[in-house]
Backbone as ProteinMPNN parsed JSONL, in Angstrom:
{"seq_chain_A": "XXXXXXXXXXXXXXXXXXXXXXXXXXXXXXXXXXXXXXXXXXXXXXXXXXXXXXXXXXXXXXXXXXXXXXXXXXXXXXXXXXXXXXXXXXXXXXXXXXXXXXXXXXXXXXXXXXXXXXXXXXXXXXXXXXXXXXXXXXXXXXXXXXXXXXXXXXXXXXXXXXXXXXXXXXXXXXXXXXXXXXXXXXXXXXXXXXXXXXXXXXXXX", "coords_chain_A": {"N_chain_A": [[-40.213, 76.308, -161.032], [-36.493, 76.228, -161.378], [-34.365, 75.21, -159.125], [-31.314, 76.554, -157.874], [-27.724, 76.441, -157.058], [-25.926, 78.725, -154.974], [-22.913, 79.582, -153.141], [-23.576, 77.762, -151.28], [-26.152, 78.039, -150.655], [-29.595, 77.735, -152.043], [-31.06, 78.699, -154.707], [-33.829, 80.59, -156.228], [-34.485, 80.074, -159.946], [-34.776, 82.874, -160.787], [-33.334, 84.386, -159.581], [-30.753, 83.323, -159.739], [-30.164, 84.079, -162.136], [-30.145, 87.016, -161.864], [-28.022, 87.171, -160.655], [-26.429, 86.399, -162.384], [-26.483, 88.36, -164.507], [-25.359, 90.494, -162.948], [-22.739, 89.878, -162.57], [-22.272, 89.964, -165.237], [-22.172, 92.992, -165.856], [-20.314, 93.75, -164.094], [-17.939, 92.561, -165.67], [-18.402, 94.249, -168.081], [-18.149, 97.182, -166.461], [-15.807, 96.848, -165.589], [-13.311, 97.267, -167.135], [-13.211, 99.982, -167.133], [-13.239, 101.0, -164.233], [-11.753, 99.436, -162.34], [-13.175, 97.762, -160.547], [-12.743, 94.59, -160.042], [-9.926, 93.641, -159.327], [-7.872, 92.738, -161.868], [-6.292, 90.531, -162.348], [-7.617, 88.946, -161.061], [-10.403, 88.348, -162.602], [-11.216, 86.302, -164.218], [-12.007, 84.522, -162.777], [-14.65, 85.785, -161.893], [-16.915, 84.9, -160.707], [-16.622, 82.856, -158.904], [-14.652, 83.573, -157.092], [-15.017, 85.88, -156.168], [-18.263, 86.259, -156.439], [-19.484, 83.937, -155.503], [-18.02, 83.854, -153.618], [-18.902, 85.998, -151.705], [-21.737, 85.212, -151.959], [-21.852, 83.148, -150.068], [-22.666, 84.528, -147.514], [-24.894, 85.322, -147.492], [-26.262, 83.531, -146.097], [-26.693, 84.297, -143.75], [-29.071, 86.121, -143.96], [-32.508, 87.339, -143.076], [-35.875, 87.15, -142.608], [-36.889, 88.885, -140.526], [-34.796, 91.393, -140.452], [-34.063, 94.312, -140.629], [-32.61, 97.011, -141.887], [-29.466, 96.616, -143.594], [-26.112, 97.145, -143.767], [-23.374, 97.708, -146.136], [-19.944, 97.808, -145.771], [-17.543, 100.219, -147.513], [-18.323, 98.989, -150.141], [-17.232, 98.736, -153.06], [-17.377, 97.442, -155.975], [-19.785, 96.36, -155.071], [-19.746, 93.485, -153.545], [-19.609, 92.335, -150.94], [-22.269, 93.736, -151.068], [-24.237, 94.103, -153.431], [-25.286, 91.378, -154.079], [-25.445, 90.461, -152.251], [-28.222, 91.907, -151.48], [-29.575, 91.27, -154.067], [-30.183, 88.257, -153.751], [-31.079, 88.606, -151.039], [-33.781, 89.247, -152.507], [-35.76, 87.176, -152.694], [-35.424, 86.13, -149.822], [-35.06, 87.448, -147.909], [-37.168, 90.089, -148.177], [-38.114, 92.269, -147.129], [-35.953, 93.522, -146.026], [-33.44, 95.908, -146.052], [-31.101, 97.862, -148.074], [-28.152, 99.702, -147.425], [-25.388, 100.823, -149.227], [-22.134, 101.517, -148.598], [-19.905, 103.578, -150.151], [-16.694, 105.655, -150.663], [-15.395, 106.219, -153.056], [-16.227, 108.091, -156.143], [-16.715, 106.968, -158.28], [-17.554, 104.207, -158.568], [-19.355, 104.15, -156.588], [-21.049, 105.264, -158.664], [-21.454, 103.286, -160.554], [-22.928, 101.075, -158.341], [-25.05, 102.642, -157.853], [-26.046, 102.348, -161.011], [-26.339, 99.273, -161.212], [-27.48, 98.328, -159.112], [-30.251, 99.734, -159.957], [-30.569, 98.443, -162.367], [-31.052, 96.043, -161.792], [-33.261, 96.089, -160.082], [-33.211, 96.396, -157.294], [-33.931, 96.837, -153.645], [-31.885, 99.378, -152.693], [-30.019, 101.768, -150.754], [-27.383, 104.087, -152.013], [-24.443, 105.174, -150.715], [-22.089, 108.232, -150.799], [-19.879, 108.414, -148.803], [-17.25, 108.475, -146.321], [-16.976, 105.712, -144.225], [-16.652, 106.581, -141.302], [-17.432, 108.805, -141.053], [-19.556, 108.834, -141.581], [-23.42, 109.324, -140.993], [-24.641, 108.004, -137.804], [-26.355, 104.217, -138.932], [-27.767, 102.388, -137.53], [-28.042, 100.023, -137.938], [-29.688, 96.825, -138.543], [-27.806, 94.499, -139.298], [-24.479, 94.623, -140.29], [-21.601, 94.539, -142.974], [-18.33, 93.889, -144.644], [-16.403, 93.378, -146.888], [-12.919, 92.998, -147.041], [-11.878, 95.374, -146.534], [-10.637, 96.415, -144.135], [-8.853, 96.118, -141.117], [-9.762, 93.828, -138.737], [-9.912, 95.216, -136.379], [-10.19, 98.01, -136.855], [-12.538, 97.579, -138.093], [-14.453, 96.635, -136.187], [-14.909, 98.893, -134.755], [-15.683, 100.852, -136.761], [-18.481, 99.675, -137.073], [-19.095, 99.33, -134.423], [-20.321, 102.339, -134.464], [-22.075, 102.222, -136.381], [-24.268, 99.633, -135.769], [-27.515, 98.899, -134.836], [-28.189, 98.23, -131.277], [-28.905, 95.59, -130.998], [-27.828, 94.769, -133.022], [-25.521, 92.821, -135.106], [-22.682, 91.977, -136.853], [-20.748, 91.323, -140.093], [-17.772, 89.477, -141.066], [-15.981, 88.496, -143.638], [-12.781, 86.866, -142.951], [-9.54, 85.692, -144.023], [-6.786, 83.575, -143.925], [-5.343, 84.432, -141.49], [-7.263, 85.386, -139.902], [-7.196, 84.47, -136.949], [-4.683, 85.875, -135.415], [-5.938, 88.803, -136.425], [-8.402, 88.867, -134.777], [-6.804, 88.476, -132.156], [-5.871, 91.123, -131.958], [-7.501, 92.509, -132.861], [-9.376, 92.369, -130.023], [-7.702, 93.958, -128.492], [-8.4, 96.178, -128.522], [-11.289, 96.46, -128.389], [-14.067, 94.782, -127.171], [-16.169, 91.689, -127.284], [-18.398, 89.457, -128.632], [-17.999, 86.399, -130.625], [-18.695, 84.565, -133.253], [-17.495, 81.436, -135.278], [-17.541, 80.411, -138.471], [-16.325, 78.168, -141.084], [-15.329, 79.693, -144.141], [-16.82, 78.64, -147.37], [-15.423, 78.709, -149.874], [-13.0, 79.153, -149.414], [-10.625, 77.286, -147.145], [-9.548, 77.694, -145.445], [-10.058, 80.616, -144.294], [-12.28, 82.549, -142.861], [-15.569, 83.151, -141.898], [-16.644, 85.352, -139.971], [-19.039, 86.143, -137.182], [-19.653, 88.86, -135.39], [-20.787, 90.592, -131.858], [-22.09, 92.415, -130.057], [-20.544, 94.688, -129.244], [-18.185, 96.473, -127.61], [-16.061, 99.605, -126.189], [-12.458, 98.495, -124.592]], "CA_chain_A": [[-39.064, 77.14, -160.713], [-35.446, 75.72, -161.072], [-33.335, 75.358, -158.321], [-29.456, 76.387, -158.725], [-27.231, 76.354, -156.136], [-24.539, 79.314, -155.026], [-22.407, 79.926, -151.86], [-24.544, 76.958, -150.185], [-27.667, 78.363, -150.785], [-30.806, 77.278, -152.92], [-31.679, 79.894, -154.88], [-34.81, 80.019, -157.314], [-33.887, 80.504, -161.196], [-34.731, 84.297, -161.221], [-32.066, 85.285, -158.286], [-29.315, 82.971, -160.617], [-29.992, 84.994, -163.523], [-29.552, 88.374, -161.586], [-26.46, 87.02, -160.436], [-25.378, 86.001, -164.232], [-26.357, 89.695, -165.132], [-24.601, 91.421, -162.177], [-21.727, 89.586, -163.763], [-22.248, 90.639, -166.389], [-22.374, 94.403, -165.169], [-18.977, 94.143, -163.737], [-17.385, 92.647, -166.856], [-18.755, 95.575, -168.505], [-17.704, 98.39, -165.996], [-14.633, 96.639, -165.009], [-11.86, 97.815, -167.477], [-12.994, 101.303, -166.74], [-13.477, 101.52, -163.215], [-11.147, 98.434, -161.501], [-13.961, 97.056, -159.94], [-12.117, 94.033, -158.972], [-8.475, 92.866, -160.108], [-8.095, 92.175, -163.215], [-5.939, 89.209, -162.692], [-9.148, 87.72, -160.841], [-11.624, 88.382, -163.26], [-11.302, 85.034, -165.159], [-12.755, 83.554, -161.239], [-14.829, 86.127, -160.736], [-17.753, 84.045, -160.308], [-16.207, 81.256, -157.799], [-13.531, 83.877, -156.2], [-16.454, 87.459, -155.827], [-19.935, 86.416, -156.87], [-20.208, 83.044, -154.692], [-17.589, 84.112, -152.179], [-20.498, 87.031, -151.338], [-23.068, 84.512, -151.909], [-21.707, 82.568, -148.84], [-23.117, 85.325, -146.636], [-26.826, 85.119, -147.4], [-26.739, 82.685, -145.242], [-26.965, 85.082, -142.349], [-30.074, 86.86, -143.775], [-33.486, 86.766, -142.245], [-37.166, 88.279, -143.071], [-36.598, 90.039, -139.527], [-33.788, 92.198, -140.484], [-34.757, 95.888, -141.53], [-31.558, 97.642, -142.556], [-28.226, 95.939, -143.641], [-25.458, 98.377, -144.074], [-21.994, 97.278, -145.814], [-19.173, 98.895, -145.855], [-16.434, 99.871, -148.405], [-19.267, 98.149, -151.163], [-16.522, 98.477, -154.038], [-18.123, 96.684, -156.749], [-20.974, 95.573, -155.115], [-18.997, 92.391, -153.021], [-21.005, 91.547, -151.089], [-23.635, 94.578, -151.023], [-24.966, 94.228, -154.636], [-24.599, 89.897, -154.49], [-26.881, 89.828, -150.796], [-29.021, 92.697, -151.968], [-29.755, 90.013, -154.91], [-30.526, 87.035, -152.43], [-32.726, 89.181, -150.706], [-35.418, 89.106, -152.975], [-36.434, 86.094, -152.28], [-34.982, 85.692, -149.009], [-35.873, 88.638, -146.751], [-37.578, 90.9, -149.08], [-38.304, 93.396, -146.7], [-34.79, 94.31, -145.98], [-33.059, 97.774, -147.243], [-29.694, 97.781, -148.056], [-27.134, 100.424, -147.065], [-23.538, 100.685, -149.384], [-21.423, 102.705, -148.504], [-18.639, 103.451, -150.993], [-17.05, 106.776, -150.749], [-15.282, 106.178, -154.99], [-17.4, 108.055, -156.836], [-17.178, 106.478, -159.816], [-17.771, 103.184, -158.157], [-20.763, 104.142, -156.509], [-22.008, 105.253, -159.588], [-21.646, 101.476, -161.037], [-23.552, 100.686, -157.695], [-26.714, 102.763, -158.17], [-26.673, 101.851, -162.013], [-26.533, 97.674, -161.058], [-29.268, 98.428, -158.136], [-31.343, 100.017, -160.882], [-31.219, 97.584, -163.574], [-31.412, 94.653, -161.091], [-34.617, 96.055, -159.503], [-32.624, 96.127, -155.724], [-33.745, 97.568, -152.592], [-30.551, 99.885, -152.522], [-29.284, 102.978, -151.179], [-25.92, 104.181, -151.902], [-24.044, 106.613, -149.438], [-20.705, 108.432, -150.845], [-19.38, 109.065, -148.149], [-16.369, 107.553, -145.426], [-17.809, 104.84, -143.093], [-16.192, 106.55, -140.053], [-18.134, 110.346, -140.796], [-21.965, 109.097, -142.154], [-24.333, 109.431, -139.441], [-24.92, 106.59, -137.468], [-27.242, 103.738, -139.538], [-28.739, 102.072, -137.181], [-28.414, 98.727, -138.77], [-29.386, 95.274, -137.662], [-26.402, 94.312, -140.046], [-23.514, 95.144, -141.255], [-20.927, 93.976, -143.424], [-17.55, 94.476, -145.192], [-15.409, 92.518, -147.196], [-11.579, 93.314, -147.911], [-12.052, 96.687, -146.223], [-9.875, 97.012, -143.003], [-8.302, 95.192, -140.103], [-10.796, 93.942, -137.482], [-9.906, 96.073, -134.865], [-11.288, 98.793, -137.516], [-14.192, 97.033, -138.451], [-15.512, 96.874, -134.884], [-15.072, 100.441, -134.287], [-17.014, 101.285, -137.65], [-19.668, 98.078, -136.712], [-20.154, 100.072, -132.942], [-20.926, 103.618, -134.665], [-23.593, 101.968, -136.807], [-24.926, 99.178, -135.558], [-28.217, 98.913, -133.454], [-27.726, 97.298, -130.095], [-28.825, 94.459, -130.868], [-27.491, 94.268, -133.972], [-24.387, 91.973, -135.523], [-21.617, 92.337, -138.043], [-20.407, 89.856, -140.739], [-16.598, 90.132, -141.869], [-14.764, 87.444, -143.922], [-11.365, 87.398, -142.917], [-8.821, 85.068, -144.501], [-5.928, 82.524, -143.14], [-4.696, 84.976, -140.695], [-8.143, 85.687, -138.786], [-6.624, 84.633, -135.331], [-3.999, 87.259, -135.286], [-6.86, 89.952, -136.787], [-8.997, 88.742, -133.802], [-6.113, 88.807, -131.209], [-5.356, 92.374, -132.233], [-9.234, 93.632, -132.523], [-9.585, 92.272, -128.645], [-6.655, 94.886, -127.63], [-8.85, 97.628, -128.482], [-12.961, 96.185, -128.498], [-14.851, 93.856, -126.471], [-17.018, 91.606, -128.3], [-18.8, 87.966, -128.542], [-17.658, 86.055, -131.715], [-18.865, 83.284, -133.87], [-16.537, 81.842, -136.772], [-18.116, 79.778, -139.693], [-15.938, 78.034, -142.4], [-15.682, 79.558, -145.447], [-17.252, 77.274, -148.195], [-14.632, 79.304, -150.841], [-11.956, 78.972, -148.514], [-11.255, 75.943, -146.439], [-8.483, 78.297, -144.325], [-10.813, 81.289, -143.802], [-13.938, 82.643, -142.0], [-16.95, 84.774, -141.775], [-16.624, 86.194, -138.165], [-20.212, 86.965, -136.794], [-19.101, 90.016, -134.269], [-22.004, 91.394, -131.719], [-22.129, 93.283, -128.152], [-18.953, 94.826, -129.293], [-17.93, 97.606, -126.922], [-14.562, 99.873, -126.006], [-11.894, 97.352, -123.629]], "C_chain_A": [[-37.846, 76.238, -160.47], [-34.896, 76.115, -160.146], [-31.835, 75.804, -158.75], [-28.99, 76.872, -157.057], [-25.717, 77.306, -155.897], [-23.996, 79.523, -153.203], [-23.393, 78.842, -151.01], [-25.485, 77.073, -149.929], [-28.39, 77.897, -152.112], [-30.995, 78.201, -153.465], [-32.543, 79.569, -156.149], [-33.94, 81.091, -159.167], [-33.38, 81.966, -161.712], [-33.694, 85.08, -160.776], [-31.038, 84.673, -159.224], [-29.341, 83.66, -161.381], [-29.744, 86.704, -162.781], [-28.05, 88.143, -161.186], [-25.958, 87.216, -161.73], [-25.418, 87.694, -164.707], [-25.55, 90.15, -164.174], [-23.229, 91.288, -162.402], [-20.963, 90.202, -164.431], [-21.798, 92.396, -166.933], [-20.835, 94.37, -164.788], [-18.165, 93.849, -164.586], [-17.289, 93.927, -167.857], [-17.561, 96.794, -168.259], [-16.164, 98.028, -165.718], [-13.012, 97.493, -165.7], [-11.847, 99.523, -167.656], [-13.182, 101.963, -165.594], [-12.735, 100.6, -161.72], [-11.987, 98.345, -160.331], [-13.327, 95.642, -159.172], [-11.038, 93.45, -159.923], [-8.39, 92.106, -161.218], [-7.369, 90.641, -163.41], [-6.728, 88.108, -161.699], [-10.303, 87.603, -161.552], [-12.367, 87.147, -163.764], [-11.878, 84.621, -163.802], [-13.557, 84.713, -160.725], [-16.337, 85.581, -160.262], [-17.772, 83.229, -159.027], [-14.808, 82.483, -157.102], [-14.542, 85.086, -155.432], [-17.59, 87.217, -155.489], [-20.052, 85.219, -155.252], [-19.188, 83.257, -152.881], [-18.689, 85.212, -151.086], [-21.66, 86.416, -151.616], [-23.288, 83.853, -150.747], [-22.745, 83.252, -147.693], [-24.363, 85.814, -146.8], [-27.383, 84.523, -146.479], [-27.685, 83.172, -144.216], [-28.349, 86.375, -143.118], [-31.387, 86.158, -143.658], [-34.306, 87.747, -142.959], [-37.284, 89.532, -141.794], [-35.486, 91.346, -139.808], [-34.143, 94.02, -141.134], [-34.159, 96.462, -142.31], [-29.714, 96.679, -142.579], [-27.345, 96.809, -144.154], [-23.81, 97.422, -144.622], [-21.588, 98.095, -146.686], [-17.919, 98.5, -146.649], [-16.864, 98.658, -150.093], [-18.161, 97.98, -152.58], [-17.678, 98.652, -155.3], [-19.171, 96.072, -156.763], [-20.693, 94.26, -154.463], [-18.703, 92.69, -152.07], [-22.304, 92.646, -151.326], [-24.679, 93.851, -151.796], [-25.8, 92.549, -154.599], [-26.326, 89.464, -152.945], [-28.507, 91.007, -151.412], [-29.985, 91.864, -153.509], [-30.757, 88.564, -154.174], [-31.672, 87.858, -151.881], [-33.993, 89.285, -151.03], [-36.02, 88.42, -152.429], [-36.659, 85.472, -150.73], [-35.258, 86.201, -147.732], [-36.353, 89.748, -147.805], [-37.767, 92.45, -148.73], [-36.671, 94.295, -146.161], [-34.452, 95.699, -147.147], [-31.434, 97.772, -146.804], [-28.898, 99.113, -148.024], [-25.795, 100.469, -147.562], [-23.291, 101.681, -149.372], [-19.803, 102.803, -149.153], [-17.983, 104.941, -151.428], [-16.325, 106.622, -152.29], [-16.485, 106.8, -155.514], [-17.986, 107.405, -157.896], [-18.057, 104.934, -159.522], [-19.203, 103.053, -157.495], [-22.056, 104.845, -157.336], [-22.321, 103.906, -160.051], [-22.867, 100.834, -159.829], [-25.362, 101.163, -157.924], [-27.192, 102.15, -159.179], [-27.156, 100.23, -161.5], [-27.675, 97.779, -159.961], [-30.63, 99.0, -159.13], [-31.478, 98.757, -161.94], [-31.696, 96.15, -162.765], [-32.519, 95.133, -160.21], [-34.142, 96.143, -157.808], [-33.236, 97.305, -155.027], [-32.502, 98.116, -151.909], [-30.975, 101.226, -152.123], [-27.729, 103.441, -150.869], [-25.155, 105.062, -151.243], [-22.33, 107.108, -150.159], [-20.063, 108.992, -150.353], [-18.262, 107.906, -147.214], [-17.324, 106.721, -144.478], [-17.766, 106.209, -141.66], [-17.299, 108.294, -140.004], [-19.357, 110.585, -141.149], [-22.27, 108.75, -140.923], [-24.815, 108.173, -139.448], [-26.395, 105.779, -138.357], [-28.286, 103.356, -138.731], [-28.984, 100.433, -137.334], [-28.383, 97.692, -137.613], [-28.038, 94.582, -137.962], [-25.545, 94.817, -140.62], [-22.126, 94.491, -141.711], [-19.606, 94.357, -144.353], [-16.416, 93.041, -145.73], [-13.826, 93.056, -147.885], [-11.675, 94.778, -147.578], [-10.853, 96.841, -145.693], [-9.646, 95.799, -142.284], [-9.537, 94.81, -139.381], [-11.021, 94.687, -136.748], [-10.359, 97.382, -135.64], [-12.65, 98.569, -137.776], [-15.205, 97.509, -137.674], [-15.701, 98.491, -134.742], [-16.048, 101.346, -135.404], [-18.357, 100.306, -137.315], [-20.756, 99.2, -135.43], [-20.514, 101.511, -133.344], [-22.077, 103.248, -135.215], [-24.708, 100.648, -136.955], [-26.261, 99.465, -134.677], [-28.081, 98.346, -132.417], [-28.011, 96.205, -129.993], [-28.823, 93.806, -132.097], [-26.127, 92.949, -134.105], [-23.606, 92.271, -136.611], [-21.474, 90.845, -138.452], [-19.195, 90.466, -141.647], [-16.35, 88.994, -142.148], [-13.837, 88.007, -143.748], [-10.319, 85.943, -143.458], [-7.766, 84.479, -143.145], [-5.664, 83.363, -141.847], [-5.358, 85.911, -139.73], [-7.84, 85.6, -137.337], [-5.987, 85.955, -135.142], [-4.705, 88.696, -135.251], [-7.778, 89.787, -134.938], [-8.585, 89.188, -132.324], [-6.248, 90.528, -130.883], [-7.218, 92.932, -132.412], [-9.081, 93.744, -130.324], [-8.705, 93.352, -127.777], [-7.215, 95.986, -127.359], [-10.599, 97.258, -127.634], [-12.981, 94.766, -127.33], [-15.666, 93.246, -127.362], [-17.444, 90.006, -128.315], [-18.793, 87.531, -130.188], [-17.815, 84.842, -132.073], [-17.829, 82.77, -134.629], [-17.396, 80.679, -137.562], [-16.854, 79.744, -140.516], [-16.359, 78.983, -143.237], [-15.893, 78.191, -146.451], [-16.298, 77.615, -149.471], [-13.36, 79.053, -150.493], [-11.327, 78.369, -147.461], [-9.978, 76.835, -145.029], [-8.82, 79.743, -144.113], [-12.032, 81.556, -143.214], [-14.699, 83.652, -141.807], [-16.977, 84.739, -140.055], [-17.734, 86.874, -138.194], [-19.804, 87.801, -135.161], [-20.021, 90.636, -133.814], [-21.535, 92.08, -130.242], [-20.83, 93.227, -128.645], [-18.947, 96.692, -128.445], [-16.116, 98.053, -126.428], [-13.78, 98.57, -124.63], [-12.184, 98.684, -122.46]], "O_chain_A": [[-37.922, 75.473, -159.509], [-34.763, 77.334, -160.032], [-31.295, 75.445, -159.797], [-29.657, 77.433, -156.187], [-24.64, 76.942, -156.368], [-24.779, 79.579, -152.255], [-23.949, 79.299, -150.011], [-26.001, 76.403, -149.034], [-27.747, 77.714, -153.145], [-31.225, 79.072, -152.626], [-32.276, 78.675, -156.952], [-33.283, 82.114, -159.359], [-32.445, 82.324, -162.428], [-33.221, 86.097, -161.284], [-30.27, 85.539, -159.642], [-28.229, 84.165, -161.531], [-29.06, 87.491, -163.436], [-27.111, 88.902, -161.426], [-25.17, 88.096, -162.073], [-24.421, 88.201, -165.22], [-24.489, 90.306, -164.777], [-22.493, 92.273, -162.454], [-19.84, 90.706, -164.455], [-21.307, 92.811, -167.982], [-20.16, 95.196, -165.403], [-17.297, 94.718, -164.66], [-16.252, 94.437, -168.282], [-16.668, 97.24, -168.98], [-15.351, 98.949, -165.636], [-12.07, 98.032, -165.118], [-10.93, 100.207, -168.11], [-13.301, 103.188, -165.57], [-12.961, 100.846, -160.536], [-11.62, 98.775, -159.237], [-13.371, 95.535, -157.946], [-11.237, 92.921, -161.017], [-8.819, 90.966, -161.397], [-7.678, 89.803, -164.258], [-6.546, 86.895, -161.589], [-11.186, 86.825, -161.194], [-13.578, 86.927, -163.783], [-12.812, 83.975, -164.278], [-13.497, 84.966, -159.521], [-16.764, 86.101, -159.231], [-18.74, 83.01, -158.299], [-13.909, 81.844, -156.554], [-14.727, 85.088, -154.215], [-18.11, 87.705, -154.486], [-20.557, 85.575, -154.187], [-19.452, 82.996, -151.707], [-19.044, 85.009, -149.925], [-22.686, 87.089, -151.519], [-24.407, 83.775, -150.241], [-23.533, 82.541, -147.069], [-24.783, 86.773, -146.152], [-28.51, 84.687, -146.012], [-28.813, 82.817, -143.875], [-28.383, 87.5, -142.619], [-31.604, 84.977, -143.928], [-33.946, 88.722, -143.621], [-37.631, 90.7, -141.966], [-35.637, 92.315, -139.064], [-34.44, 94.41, -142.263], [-34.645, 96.666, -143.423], [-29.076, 96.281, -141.604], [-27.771, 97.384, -145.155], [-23.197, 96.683, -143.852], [-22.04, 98.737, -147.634], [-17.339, 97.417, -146.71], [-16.143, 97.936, -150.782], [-18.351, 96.928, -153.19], [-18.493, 99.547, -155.525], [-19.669, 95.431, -157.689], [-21.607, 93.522, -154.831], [-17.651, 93.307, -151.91], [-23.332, 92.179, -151.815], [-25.632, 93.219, -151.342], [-26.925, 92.515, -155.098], [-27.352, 88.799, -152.805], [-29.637, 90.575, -151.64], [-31.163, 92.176, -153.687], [-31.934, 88.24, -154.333], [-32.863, 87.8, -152.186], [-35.003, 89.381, -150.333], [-36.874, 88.795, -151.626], [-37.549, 84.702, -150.37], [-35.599, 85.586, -146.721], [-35.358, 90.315, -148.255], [-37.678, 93.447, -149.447], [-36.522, 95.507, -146.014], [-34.843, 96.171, -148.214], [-30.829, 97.711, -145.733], [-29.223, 99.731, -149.038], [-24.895, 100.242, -146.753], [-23.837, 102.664, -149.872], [-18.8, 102.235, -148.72], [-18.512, 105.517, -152.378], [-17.142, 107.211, -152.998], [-17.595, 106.274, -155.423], [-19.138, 107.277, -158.311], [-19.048, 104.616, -160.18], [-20.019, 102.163, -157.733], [-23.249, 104.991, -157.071], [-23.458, 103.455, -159.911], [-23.738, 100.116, -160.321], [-26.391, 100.504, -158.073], [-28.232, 101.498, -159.095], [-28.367, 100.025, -161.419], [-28.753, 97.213, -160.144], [-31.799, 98.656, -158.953], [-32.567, 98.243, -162.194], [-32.57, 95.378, -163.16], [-32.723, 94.274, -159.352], [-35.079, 95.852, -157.064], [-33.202, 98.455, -155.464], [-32.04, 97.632, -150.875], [-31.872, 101.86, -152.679], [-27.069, 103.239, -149.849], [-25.666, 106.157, -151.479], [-21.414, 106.301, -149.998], [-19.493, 109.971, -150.835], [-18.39, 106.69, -147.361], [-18.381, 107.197, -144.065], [-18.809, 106.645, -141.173], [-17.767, 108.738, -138.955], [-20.068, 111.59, -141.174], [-21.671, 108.117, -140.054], [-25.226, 107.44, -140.348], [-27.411, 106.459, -138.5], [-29.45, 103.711, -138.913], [-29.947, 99.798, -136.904], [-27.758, 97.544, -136.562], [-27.285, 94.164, -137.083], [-25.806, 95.55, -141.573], [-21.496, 93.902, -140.832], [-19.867, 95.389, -144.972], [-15.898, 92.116, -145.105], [-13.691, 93.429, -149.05], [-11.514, 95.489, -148.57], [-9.938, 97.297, -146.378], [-10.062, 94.689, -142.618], [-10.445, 95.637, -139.473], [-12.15, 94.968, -136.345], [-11.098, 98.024, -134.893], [-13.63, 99.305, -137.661], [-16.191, 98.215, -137.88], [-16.793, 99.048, -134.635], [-16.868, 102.215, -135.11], [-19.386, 100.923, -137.592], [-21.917, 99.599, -135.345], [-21.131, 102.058, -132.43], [-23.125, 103.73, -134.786], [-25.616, 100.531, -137.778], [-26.114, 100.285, -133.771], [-27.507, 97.33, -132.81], [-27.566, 95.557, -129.046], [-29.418, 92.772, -132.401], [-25.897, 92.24, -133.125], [-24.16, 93.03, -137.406], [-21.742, 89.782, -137.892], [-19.249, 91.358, -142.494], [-16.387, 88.177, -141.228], [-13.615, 89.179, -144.054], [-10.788, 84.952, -142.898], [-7.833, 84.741, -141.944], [-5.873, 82.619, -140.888], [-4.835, 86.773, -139.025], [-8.16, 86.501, -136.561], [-6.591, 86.965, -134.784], [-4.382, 89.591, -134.47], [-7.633, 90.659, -134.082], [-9.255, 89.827, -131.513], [-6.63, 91.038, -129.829], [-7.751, 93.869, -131.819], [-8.821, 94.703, -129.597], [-8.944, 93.582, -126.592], [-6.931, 96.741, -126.429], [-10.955, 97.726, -126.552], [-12.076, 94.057, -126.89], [-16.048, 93.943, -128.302], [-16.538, 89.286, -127.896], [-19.464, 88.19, -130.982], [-17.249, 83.942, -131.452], [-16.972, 83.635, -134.811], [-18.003, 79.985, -136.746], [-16.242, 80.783, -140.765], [-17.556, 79.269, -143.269], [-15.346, 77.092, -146.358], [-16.348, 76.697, -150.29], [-12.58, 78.706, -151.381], [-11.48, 79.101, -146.483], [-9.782, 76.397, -143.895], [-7.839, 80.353, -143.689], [-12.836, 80.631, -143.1], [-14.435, 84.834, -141.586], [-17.43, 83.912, -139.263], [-17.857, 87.907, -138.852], [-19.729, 87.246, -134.064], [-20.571, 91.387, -134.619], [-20.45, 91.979, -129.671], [-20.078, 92.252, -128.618], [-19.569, 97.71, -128.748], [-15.189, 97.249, -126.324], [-14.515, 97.91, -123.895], [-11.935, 98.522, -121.265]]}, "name": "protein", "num_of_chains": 1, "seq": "XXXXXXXXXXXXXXXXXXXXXXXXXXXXXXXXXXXXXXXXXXXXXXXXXXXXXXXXXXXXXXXXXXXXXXXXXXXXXXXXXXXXXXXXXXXXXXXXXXXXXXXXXXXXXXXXXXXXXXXXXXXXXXXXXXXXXXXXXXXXXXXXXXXXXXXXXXXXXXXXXXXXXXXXXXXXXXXXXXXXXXXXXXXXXXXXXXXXXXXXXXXXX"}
């Protein structure tokens, strides 16, 4: 089994090639469903695929349900849902994308890629609580939203995982006005002036 290497992870040959197809899948759907900006497409490997590869990091064989929110295109849902095979297998993934069209692209790419998926089309803020150990969102909302979708459906002793770009302090400042909350930050490995914010025991101020 070849090694290949994405977002700082090891991954065995079979997980690179679902990546290369999932790809593939959004090339596809992209110029009929603006999956993701067309004037990123040419990166979307090294700007989408491995920027949502970063965040495998944070999965475990303990984890039961991972819920993320605002799934788009599958970035990160589709990308960790991928990783997972190998990685926590027993996990069950949760996107929630209320686009319909978009979370049609999601079931199809969870079907052909074999994924422990299910897709929800509905608003974060009005599906019944998940429950999740995790949850995640990239390019959704402010922080100080995040948390407040994070505390409807996390479990209590769950955690959240948001990248937020250069201007995470400020996002952070401005969550704390509203939420309570204990916060990690991790480099991005995509982004040497952003960060994956691990957000847990988040409660009203």
């Amino acid at each position: 089994m070849t090694a290949n290497e994405i977002g700082g992870l090891d991954v065995s040959r079979e997980t690179f090639e679902r990546l290369q197809t999932y790809e593939a899948l959004i090339r596809k759907w992209n110029p009929a469903i603006n999956l993701v900006a067309k004037s990123t497409l040419a990166e979307l490997w090294s700007r989408h695929i491995e920027d949502s590869a970063q965040i495998g990091a944070y999965l475990a064989p303990e984890i039961r349900i991972w819920a993320d929110f605002g799934s788009g295109g599958g970035l990160p849902g589709i990308v960790l849902a991928i990783l997972a095979l190998e990685r926590s297998p027993d996990t069950a993934f949760h996107l929630v994308e209320s686009d319909q069209r978009k979370a049609t692209f999601l079931r199809q790419a969870a079907q052909t890629l074999g994924l422990k998926v299910q897709v929800h089309t509905q608003r974060v803020e009005v599906l019944a609580p998940l429950g999740a150990d995790v949850v995640s969102a990239r390019a959704l909302a402010s922080l100080r939203m995040l948390c407040g979708f994070a505390a409807r459906h996390l479990a209590p002793t769950g955690f959240a995982i948001f990248p937020k770009g250069a201007n995470f302090v400020d996002e952070v400042e401005d969550a704390r006005q509203e939420w309570n909350f204990d916060l990690d930050e991790r480099v991005s490995l995509t982004h040497s002036d952003a960060r994956l914010l691990r957000v847990k025991s988040i409660h009203h101020v």
